[in-house]
N, C-alpha and C positions, 0 to 999 in steps of 0.2 A: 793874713794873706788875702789878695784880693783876687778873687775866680776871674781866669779870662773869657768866663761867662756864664753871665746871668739865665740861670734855667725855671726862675719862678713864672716870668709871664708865659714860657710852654707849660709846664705844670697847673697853671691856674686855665688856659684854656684848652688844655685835655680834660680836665675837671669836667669843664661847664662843657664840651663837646659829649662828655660822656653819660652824663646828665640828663643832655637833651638829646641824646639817641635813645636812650632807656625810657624817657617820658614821652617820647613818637611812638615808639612801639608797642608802648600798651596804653596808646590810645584806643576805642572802640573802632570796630572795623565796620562803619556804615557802609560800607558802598562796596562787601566784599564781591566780585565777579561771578558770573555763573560758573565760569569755568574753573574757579579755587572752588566752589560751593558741592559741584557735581566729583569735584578731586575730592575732598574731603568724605563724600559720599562714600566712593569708590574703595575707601579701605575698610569701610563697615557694611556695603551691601553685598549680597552673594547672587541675586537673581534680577533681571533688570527684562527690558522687552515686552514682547506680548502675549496674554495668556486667552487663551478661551475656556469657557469652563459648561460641563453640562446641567449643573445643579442636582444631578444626579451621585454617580460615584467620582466624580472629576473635580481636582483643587493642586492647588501649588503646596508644597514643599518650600518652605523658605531656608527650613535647617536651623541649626541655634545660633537665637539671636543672646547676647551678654551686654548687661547694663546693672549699673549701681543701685543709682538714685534718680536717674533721668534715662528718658531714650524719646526718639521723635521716629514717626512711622509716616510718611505717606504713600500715595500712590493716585494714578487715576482708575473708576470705578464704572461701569457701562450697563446697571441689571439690566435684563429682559424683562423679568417681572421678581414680585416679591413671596419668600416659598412662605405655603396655608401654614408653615412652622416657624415664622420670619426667616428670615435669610443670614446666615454671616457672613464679615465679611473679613475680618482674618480671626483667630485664634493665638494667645500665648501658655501653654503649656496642656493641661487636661484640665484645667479649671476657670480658666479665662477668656471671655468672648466679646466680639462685639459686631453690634446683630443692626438689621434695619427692621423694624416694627412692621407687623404686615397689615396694621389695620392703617395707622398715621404716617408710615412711612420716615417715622423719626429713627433717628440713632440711637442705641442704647450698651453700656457695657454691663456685665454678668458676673458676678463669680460661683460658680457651683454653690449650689445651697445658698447661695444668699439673695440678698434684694435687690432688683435691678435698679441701677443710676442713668438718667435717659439724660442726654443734650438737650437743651433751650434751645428753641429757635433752628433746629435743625431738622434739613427736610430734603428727602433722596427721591428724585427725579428716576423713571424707567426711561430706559432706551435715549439717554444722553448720559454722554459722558460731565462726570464730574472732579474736579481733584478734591481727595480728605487727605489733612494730615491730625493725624493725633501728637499730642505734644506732654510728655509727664516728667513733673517735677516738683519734688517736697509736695506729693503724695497729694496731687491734682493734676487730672487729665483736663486739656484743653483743646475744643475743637477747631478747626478750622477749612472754610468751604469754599474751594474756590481761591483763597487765599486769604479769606477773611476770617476773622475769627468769631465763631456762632454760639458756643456753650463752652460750659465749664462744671465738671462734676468732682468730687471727693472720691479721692481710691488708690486703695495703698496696694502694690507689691510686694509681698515678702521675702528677704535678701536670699535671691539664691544664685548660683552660679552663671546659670544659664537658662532660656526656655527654648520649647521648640514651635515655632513659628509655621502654623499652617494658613493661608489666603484660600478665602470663601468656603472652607469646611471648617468643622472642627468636630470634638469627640463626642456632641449630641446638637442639637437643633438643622435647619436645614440648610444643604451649601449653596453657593450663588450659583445662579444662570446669568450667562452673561459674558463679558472683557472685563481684562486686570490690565493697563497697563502700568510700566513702571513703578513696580515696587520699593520704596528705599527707605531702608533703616540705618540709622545716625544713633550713635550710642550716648550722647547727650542731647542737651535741647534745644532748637534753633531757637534764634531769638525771631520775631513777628517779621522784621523787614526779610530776611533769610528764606522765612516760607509763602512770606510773597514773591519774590524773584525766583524761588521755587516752581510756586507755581507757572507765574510768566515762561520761564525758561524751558521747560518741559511740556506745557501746552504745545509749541509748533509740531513736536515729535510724537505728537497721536497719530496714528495709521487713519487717516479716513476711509479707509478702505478695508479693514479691521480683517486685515489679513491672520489667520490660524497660524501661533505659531505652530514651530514642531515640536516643542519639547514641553510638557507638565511634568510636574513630580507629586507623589499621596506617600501617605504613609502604610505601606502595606499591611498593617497591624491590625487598620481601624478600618478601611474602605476598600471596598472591590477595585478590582483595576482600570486606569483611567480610558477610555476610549479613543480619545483625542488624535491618535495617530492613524489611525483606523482609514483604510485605502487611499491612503498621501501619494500623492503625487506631483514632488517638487521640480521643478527648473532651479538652476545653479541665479539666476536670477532672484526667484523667490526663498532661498535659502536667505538672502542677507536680512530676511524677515524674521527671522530667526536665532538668533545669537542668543548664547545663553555663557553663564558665567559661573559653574559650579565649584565651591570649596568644601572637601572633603576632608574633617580635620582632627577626626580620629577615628579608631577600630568602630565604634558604637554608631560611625554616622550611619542612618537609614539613607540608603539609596533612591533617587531617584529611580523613575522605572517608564518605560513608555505602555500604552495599552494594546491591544490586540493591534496585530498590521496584518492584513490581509496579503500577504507576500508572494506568492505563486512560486516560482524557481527562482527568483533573479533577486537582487537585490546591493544595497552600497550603505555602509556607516562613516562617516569622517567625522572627526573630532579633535582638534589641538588637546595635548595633555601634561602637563608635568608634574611629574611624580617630586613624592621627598625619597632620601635618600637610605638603602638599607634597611627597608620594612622590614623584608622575605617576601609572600608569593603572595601578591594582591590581583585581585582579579577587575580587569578594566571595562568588558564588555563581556555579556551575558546574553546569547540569545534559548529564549526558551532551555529547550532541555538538551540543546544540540549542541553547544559550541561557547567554549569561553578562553577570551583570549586573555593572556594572567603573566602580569609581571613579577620576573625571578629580583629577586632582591636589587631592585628599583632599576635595573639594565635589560635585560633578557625577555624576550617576549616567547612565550611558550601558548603554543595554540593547543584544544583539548578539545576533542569531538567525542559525543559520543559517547560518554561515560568510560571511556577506556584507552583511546588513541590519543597518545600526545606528540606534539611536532614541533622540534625544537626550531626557531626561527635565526639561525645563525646570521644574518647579515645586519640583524637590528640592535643598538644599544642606544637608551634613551638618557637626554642630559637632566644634570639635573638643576642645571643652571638655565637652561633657557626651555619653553616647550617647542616640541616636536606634535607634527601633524603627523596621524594614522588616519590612512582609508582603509577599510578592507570591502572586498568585492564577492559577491558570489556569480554565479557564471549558470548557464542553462546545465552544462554537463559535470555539475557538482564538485567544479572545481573553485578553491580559495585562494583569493591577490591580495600581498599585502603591500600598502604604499607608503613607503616613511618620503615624509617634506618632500613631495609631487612624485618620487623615483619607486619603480618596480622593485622591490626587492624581491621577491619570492612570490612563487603559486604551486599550490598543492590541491592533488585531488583528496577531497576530503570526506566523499560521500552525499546522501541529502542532507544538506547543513538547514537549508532556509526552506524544505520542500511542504510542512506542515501549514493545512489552508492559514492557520492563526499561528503566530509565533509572540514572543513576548520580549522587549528589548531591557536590559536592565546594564546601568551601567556602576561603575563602580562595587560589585556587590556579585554572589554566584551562588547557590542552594549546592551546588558538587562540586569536583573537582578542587578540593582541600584547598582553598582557597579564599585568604582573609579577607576583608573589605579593604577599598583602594586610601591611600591617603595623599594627598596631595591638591591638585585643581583639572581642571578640565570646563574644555571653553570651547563655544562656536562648533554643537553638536547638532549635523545633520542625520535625515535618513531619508535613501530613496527608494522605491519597490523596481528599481531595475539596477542595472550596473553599467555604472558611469564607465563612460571611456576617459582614457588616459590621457588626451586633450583637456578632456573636463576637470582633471583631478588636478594637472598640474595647476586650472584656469582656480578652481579652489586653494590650493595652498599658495599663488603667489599672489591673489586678489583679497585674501584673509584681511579683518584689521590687525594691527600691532599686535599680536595675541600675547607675547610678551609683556607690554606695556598694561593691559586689562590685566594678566595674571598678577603683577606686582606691580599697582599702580602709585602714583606720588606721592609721597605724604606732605600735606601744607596744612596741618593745625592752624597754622600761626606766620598767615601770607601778609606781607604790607600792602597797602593798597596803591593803583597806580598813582594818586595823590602826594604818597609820602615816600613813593621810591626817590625823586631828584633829591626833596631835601637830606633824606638820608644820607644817599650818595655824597651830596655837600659837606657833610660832616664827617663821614667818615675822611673824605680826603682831605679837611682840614686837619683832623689830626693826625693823619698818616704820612703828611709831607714834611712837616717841621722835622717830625723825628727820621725821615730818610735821611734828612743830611747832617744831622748830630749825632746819632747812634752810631757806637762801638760794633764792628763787625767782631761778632761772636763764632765758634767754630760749634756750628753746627750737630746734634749728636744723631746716629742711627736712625731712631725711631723719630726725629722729626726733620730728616732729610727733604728737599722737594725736587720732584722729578721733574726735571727741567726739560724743555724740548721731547719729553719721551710720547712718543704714541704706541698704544697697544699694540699691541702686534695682532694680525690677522691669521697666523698659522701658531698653533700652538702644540707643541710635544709634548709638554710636562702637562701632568693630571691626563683629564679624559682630550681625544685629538680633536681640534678642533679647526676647520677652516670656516670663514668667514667669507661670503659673497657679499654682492652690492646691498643685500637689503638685511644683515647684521645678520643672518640667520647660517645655523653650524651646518655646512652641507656635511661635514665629515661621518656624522652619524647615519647617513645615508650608504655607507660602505661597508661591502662585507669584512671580516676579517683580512682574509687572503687581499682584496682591493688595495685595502689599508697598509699594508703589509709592501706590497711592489711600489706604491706613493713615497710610502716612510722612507724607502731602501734610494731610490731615483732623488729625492730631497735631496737626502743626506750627503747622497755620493756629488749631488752638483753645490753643495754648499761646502764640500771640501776643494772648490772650483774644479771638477771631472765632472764623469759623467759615464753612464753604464754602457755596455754593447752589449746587441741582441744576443749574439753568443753567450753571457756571461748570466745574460737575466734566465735565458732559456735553463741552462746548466742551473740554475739554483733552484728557480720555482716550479720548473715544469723537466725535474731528471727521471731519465728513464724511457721516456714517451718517443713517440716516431715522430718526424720531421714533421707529417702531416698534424697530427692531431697538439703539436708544442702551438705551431702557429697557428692556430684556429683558437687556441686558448688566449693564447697571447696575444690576437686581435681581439677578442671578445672582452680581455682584461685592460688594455687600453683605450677601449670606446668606450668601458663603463668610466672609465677613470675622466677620460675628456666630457664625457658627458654630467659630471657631476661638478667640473671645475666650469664648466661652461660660463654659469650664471657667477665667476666670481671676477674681479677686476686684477688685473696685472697677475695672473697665476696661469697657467700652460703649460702643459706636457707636451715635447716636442721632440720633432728627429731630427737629426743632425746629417749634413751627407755621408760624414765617417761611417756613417751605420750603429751611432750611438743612441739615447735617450738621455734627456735633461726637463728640468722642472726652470721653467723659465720665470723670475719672477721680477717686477715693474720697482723702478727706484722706490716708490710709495710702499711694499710689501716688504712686511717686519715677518721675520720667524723667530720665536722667543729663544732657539734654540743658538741662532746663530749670533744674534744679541747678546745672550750668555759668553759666547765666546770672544767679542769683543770687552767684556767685563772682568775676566778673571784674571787680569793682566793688572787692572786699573786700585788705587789703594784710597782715594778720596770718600769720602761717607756718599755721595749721592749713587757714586757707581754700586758701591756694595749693595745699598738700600734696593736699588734696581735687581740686581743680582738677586736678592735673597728674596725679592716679591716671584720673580721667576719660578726659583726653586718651591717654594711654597705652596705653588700652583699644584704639586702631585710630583709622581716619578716618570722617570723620564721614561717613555715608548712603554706604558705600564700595562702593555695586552700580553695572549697568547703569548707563548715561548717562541718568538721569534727567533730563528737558530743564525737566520739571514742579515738583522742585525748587530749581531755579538759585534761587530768590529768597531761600529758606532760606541756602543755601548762600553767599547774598551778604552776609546777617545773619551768619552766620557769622564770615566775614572781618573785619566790624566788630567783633564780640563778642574776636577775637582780639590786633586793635589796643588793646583795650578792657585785652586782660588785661595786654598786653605794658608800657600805661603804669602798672596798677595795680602787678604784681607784679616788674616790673624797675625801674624809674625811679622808683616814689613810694615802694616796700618799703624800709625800713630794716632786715628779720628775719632775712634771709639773706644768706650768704655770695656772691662773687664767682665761687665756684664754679657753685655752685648754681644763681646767674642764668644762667651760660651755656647750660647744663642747659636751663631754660626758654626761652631763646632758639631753641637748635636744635630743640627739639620746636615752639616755636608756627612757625618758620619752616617746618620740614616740613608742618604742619595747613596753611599759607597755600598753597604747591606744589602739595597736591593740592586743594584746593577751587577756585584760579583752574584747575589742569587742568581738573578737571570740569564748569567753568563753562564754559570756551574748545569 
């Protein structure tokens, strides 16, 4: 029989299409960019910026670095002078150093007990900066100065998990005096051209002005505490001097710590932070012996003064998907502000929190108050010896970089260069055109549906609540309970197309009370509400002449909720797939026993029966698998909504 068509010359040039995508792509990546080079960085370094250091009790904390068989370290380097014990200039573990010689000024690496291996031809400059990168692999370190490559020594590591990484100290010889900038460690080894554009790249980004940052870390075990903070006094300008990038990544991690602040009564902490999920009670911030503020299993911020006072902070729940900014404030008359993403939540008199001449800041980490070490990250940590105003704070949290983006930054092992992106492009759509218009449309299954036209939605009800402003950040964590609570109820009711009256809002959230004192709640409850929706696009709380409330929202604003409701109607695999990414997100309105939305929550249950006959029973699209799949998710959504109904 003779085929009414010939498919060998598409088969022979998907071959050779395929071929030659696989032989582009692992060609060498000569000309990889600074900006894939610095990405690459970015998911093996924990500390970046500026250090100063005393040569005394002052050094950086890198934390544990992990590497196999290779790892690449550099940094730029600035001594003052070199110590009468030579000077080091980082440390890996209790056994390994590498020093600058104090008679010749050459570099040398150490390991306890044994014989020192000095670099050729290397030679460290006082009071100019210089870039080193050290480079190990198949058990030779190699130098390089400036970008060039100066020596090479024999020296083996013994396989172990991990080390810990101290800059310009270590557990004997003398630490640096001096500037560290940019530290960065890469868990394999650059190749020569890589630490050249290294260097070039990171050169312009030297402070000439070798501004102090604010934050060092030591290891409290081995060195007295670092002084570096000691009577600071930052502008919100000179804080962007300061950015720091810490990962906390298990029980065991040693805390950073700040040294003595000379603080009088006043003072302000801000820090982005995102916790992991479900610890129990990690402790975030520690001042001295006064006050730790300590997160309840990865939500709950619990303040503790005092060795005795604890103060539970009910308007805060922290996500654990994106970081949230904390300020906290102290006040002349010993009173405490805390600030989630720019907004007041709370203040409390708490005593003299910061009243000791010397206080000590330590973060992640608490000697009382029954409290684990933190785990997660924390990024872009200020301090100031007074208390910011609330201008300032907001100028701080919306001025921040992507703090998001630095906590989980990109990963690009394996970038193509801008060289070989057209030709790729070229090939790929050679061979992705033939077969558009010869292949058999296929029915699609569940799990590799594609979401066509869908955009995220901005408001989210299922899992933790989330509203989305202009600049992707959850203002929703910004609300107290109760806030949260009158928002959720106003949605709901204008997404069943109504809309509440002040009579009715009165009667539920504020029964019992006198006329006067409903509407003084009830204004103070809708200007927190509009002031938190302010900064987001097409979202508004608004009145109506009837004397009602509604949540006004712009054609562009998705609510996954009311999405869901256009879905459980629909029996094709893309709608379900949508459908079931929804559900998956968590339970629906999953806080406090809201008694105000049982009725939602009874819709709910319908909308669930609704989906169970669309997408199990009338769906011809998917497999048997797949349904059961759907089954044990809607049956869990049913469990906890009659729970929270009962």
């Amino acid at each position: 029989m003779i085929p009414l068509f010939d498919y060998r010359p598409i088969r022979q040039l998907t071959l050779g299409c395929t071929l030659s995508l696989l032989f582009l792509t692992l060609l060498p990546l000569s000309s990889v960019n600074s900006q894939t080079l610095l990405s690459e960085n970015a998911n093996n370094s924990k500390i970046g910026r500026h250090f100063a250091l005393n040569g005394g009790d002052s050094c950086v904390d890198f934390g544990e670095v992990s590497f196999k068989t290779e790892f690449t370290f550099s940094l730029w380097v600035k001594p003052e002078t070199v110590h009468e014990y030579n000077t080091t200039i980082f440390s890996l573990g209790d056994r390994f150093l590498f020093n600058i010689d104090r008679f010749n000024r050459q570099l040398y690496a150490v390991k306890v007990n044994h014989m020192e291996r000095r670099f050729p031809n290397s030679f460290i400059k006082e009071r100019n900066w210089q870039h080193l990168t050290f480079r190990y692999k198949n058990e030779v370190i190699d130098l390089y100065q400036n970008g060039k490559k100066k020596g090479r020594i024999h020296f083996k590591f013994p396989n172990r998990k991990s080390y810990r990484m101290i800059i310009g100290g270590g557990p004997w010889r003398g630490h640096l005096k001096g500037k560290v900038a940019h530290p960065l460690f890469f868990s394999y080894a650059l190749k020569s051209e890589k630490i050249n554009k290294l260097h070039n790249d990171t050169k312009p980004k030297i402070d000439l002005k070798d501004n102090l940052s604010l934050f060092t870390g030591h290891d409290p075990e081995s060195w007295k505490r670092s002084s570096d903070w000691k009577n600071l006094e930052h502008l919100l300008k000179e804080n962007e001097n300061a950015k720091t990038h810490l990962v906390f990544n298990n029980k065991e991690t040693r805390s950073p710590q700040s040294g003595p602040v000379n603080s009088g009564n006043t003072g302000t902490i801000s820090l982005w932070v995102l916790p992991k999920k479900d610890i129990g009670k990690m402790a975030m911030v520690n001042i001295g012996n006064s006050l730790v503020a300590r997160l309840e299993y990865g939500q709950d911020i619990t303040l503790i003064a005092h060795h005795k006072r604890e103060h539970y902070l009910r308007g805060i729940k922290l996500s654990h998907r994106m970081p949230s900014h904390l300020v906290i404030t102290f006040s002349e008359g010993d009173e405490v502000k805390f600030y989630l993403n720019g907004q007041l939540i709370e203040k409390q008199k708490m005593g003299p929190i910061w009243r000791t001449p010397i206080s000590r800041i330590d973060l992640g980490t608490s000697y009382w108050g029954q409290s684990q070490n933190f785990v997660g990250s924390m990024y872009d940590v200020g301090i100031w010896t007074r208390e910011l105003t609330e201008e300032e704070i907001r100028f701080l949290f919306s001025n921040s970089e992507k703090a998001s983006l630095m906590l989980s930054p990109p990963k690009t092992k394996n970038v193509l260069t801008n060289k070989v992106w057209p030709l790729a492009v070229l090939v790929l759509a050679s061979t992705g055109i033939p077969f558009f218009f010869i292949r058999k449309r296929r029915k699609a299954s569940l799990s590799s549906a594609i979401l066509e036209n869908y955009k995220a939605p901005t408001i989210r009800l299922f899992g933790e609540l989330e509203i989305l402003n202009k600049k992707n950040f959850n203002v929703g964590q910004a609300m107290s309970p109760k806030i949260k609570e009158i928002l959720i109820f106003i949605l709901l009711r204008t997404l069943q197309n109504s809309s509440v009256k002040t009579a009715e809002l009165n009667e539920i959230f504020w029964p019992g009370q006198n006329k006067e004192k409903t509407k003084n709640n009830r204004g103070v409850s809708i200007k927190r509400i509009r002031d938190v929706l302010k900064d987001c696009e097409n979202i508004e709380l608004v009145y109506e002449r009837n004397g009602s409330w509604k949540v006004k929202l712009g054609d562009s604003t998705l609510c996954d909720y009311s999405v869901l409701k256009s879905l459980v109607s629909k029996t094709d695999n893309i709608s379900i797939k949508q459908g079931m990414d929804i559900l998956k997100k968590g339970a629906f309105i999953p806080y406090e026993k809201y008694d105000s939305l049982n009725e939602f929550r009874t819709e709910f249950l319908f909308l669930l029966t609704k989906a169970k006959e669309s997408w199990i029973i009338k769906s011809d699209k998917i497999t048997d698998l797949e349904k059961e799949e759907i089954k044990k998710i809607l049956l869990t959504h049913q469990t906890s909504a009659k729970t929270s109904i009962a």
